[in-house]
C-alpha positions, 0 to 999 in steps of 0.5 A, a space after each residue: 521311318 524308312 530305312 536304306 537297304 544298301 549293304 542289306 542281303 536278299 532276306 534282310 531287305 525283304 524282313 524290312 520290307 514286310 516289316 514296313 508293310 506292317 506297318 502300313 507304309 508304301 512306296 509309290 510302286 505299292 501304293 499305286 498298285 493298291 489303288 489300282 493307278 499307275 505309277 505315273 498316275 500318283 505322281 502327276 496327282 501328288 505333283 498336282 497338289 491332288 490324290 492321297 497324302 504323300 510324304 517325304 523321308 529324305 529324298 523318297 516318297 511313300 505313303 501309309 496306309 489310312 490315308 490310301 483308304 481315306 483317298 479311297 473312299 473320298 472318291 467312291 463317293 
């Protein structure tokens, strides 16, 4: 899902990441932001077993989209 950016250029690193943007997939950094939380916030709330879905590429963190909203609208209620 997620792909190394080592060895990419500036402008290739920033194709992947519109690219996976695109596809609704968010590192902790973005999906913090797009929650309105910072990051140390989702991380307590992921190391908790609370907060929205996370999942595990190799050794990284990140999160998709539906499942922010989802989290989103669980606690609006």
């Amino acid at each position: 899902m997620l792909q190394s950016v080592i060895g990419l250029s500036v402008a290739e690193r920033e194709a992947a990441r519109e690219a996976r943007l695109r596809e609704g997939i968010l590192t902790p950094i973005e999906a913090a932001e797009y929650l309105g939380l910072s990051e140390a916030s989702l991380r307590w709330y992921r190391c908790k077993g609370k907060g929205p879905r996370a999942h595990k590429d190799g050794g990284r963190w990140f999160y998709l989209r539906h499942d922010l909203d989802a989290y989103r609208q669980d606690v609006s209620q």
